[in-house]
Biopython code that builds the backbone (N, CA, C, O; Angstrom):
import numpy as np
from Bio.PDB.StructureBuilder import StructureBuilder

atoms = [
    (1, "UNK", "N", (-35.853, 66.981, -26.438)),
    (1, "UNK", "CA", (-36.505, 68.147, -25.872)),
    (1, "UNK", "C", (-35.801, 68.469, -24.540)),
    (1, "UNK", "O", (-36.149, 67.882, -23.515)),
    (2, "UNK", "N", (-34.739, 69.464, -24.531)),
    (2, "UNK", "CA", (-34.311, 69.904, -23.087)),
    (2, "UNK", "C", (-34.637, 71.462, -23.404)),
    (2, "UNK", "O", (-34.806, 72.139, -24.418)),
    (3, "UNK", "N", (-34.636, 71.723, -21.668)),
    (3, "UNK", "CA", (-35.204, 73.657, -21.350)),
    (3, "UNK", "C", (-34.443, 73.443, -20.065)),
    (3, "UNK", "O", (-34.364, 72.386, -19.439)),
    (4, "UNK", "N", (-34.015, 74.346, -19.831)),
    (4, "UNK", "CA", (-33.283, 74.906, -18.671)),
    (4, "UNK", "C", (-34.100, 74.645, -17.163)),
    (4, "UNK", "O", (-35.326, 74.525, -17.152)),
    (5, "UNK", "N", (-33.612, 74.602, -16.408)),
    (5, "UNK", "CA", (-34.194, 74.546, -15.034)),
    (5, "UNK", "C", (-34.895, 75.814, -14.537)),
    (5, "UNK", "O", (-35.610, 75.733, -13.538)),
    (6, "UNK", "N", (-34.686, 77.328, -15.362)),
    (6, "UNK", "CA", (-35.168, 78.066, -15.449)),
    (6, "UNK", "C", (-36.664, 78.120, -16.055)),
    (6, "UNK", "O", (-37.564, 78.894, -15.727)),
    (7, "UNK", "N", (-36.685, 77.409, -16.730)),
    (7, "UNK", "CA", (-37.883, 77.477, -17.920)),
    (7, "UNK", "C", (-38.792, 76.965, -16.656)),
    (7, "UNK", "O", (-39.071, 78.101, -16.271)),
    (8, "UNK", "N", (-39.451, 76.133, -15.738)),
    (8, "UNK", "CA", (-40.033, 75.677, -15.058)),
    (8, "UNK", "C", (-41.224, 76.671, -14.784)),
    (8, "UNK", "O", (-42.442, 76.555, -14.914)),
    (9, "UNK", "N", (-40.547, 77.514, -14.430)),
    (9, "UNK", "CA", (-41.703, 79.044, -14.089)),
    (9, "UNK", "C", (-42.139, 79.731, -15.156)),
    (9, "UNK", "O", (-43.128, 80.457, -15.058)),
    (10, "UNK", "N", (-41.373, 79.572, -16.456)),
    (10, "UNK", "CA", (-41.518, 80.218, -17.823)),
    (10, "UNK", "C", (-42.704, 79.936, -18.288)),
    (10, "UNK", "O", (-42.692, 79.926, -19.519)),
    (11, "UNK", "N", (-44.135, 79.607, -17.649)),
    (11, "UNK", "CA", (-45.463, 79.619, -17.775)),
    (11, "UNK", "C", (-45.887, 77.559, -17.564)),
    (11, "UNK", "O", (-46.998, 77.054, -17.727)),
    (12, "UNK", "N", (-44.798, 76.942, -17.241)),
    (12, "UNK", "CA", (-45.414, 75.390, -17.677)),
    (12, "UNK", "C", (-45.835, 75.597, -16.263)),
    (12, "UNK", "O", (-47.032, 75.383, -16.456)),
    (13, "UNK", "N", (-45.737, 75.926, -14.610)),
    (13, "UNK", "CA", (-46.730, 75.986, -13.809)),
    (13, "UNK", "C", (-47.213, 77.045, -13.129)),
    (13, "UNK", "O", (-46.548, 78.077, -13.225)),
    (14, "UNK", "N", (-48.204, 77.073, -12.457)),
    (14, "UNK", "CA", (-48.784, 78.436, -11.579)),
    (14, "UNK", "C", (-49.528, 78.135, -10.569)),
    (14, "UNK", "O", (-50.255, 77.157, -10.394)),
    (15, "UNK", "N", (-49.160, 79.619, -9.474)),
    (15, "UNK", "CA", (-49.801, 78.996, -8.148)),
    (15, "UNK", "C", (-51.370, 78.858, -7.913)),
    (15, "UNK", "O", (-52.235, 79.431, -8.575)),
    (16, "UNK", "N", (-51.577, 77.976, -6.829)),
    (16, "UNK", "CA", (-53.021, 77.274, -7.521)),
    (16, "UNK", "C", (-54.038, 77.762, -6.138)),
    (16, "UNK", "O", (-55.268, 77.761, -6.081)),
    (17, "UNK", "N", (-52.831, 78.249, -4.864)),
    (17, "UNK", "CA", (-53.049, 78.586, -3.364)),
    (17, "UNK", "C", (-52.193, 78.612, -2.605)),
    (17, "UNK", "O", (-50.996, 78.668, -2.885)),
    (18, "UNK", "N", (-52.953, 78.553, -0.903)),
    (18, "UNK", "CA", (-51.757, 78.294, -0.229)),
    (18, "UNK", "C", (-52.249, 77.741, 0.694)),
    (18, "UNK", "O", (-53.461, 77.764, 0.906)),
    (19, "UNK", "N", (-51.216, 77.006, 1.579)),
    (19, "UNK", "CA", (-52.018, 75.991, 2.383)),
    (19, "UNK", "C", (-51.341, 76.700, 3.542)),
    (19, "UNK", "O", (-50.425, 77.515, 3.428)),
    (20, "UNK", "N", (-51.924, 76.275, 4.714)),
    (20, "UNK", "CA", (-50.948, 76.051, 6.678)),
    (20, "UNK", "C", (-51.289, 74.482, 7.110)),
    (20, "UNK", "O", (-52.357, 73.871, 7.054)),
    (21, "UNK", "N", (-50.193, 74.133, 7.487)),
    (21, "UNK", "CA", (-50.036, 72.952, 8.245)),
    (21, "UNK", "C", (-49.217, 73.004, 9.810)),
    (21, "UNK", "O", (-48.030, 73.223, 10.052)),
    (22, "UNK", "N", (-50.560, 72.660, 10.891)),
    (22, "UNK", "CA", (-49.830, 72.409, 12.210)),
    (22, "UNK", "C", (-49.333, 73.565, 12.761)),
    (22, "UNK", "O", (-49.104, 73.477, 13.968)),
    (23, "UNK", "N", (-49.035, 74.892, 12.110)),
    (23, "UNK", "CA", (-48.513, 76.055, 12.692)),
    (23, "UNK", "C", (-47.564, 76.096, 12.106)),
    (23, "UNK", "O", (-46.654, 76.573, 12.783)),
    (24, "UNK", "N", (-47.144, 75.694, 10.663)),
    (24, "UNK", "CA", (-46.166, 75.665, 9.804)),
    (24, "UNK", "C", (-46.060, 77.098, 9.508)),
    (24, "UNK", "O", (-46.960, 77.737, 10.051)),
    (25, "UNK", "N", (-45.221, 77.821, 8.798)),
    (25, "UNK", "CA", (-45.296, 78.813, 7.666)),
    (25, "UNK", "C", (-46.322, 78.124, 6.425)),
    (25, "UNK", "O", (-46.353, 76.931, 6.123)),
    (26, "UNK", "N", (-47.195, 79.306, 5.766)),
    (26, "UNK", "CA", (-47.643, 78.978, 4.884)),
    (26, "UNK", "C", (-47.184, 78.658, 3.822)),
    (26, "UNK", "O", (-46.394, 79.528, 3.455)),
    (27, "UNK", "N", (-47.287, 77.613, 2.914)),
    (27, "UNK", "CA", (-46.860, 77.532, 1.511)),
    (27, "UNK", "C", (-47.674, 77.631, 0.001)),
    (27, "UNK", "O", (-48.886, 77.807, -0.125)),
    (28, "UNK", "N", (-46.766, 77.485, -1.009)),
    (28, "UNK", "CA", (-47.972, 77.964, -2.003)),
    (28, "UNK", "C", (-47.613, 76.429, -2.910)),
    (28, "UNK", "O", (-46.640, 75.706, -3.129)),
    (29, "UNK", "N", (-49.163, 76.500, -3.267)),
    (29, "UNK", "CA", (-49.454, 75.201, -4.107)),
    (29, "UNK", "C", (-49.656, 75.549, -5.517)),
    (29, "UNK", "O", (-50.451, 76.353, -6.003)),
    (30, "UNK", "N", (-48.711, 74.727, -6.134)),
    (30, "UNK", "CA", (-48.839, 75.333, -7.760)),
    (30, "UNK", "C", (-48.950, 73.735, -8.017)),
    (30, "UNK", "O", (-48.572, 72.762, -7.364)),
    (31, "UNK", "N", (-49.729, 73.904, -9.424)),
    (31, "UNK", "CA", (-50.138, 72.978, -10.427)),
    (31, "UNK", "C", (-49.285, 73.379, -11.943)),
    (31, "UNK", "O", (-48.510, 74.329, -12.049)),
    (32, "UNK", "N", (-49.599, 72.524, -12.922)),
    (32, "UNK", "CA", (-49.113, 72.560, -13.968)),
    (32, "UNK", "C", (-49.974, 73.362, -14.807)),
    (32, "UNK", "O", (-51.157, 73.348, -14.470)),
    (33, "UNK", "N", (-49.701, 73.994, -15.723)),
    (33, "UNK", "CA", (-51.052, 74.897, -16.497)),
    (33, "UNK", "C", (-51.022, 73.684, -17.832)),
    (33, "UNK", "O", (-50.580, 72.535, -17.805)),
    (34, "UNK", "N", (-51.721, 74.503, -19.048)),
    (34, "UNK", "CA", (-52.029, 73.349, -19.922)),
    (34, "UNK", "C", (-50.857, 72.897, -20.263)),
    (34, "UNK", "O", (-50.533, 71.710, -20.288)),
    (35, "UNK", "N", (-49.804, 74.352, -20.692)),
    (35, "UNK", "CA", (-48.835, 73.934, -21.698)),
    (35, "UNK", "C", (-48.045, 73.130, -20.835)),
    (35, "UNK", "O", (-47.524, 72.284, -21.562)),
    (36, "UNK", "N", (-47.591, 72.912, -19.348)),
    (36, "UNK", "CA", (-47.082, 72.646, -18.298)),
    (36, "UNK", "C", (-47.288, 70.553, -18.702)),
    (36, "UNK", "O", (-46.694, 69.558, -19.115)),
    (37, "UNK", "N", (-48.377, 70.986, -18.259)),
    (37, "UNK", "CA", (-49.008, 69.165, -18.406)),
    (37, "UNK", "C", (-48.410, 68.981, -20.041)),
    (37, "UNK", "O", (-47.516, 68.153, -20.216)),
    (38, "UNK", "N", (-48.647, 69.344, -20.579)),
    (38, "UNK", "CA", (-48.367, 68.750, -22.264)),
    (38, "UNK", "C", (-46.871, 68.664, -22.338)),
    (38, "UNK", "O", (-46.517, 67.526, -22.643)),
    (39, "UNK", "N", (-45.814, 69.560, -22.142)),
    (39, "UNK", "CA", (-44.526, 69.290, -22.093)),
    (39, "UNK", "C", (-44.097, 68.090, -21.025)),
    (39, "UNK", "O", (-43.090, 67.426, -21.270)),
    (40, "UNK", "N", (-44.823, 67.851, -19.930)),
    (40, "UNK", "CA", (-44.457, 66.970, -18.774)),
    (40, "UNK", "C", (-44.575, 65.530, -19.728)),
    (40, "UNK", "O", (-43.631, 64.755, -19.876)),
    (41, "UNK", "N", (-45.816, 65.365, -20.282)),
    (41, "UNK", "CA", (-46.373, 64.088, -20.535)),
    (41, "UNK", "C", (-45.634, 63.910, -21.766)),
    (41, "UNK", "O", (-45.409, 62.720, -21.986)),
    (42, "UNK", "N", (-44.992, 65.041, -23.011)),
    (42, "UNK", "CA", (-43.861, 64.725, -23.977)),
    (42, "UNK", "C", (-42.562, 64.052, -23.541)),
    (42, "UNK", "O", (-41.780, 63.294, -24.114)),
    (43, "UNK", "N", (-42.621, 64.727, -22.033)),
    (43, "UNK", "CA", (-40.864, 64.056, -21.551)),
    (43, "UNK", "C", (-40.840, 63.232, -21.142)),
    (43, "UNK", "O", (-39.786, 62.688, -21.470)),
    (44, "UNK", "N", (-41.696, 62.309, -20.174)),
    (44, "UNK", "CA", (-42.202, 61.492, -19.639)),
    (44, "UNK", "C", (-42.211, 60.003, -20.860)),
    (44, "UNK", "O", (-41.633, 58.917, -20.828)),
    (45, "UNK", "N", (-43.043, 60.560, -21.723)),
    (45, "UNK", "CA", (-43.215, 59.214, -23.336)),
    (45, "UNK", "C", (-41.313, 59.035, -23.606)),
    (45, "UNK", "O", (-40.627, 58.021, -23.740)),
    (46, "UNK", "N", (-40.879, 60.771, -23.598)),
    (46, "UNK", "CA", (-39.433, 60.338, -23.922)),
    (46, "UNK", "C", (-38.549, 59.822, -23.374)),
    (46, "UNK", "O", (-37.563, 59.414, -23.988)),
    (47, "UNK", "N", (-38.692, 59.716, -22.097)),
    (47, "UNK", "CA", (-37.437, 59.134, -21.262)),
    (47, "UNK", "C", (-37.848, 57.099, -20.880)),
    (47, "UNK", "O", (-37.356, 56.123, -20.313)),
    (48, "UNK", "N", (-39.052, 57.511, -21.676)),
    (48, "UNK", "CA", (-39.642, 55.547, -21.221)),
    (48, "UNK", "C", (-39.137, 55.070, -22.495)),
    (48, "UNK", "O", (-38.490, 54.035, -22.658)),
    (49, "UNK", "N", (-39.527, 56.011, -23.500)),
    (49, "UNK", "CA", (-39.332, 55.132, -25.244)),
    (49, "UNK", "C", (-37.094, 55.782, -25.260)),
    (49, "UNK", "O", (-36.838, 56.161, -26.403)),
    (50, "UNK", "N", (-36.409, 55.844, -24.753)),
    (50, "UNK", "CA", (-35.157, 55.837, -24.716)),
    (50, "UNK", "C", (-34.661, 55.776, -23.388)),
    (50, "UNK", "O", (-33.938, 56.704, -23.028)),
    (51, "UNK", "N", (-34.922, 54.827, -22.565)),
    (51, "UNK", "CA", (-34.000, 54.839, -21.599)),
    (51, "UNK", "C", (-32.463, 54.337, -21.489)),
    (51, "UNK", "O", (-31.963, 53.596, -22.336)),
    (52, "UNK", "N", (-31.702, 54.868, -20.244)),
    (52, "UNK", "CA", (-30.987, 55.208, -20.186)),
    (52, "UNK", "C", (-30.028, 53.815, -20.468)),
    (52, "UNK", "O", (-30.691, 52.799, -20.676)),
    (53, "UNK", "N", (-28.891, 53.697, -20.490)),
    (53, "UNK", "CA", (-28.081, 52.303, -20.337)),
    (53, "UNK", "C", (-27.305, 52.679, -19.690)),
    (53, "UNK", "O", (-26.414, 51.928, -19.293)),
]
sb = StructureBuilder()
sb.init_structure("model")
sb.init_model(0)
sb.init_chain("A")
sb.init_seg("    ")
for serial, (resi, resn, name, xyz) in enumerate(atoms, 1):
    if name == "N":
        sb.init_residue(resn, " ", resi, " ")
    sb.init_atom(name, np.array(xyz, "f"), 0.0, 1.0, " ", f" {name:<3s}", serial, name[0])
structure = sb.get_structure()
């Protein structure tokens, strides 16, 4: 299972808010949506059940 570094935004996460820290610029907090979490936790099983040599 590979997707481009593009695909990331291609719906697997979305912004969730935004935070300020200390007088920082604000930033935005994104989470994973469903399909987001379900592809993470497919790649995750895959890279433990074939690791690398």
């Amino acid at each position: 299972m590979r997707h481009g570094a593009g695909s990331a935004r291609g719906g697997w996460i979305e912004a969730d808010g935004t935070e300020r820290v200390s007088g920082r610029p604000a930033r935005t907090v994104c989470r994973h949506t469903r399909e987001g979490q379900q592809y993470f936790t497919e790649w995750l099983d895959e890279i433990v059940r074939e690791p690398s040599r």
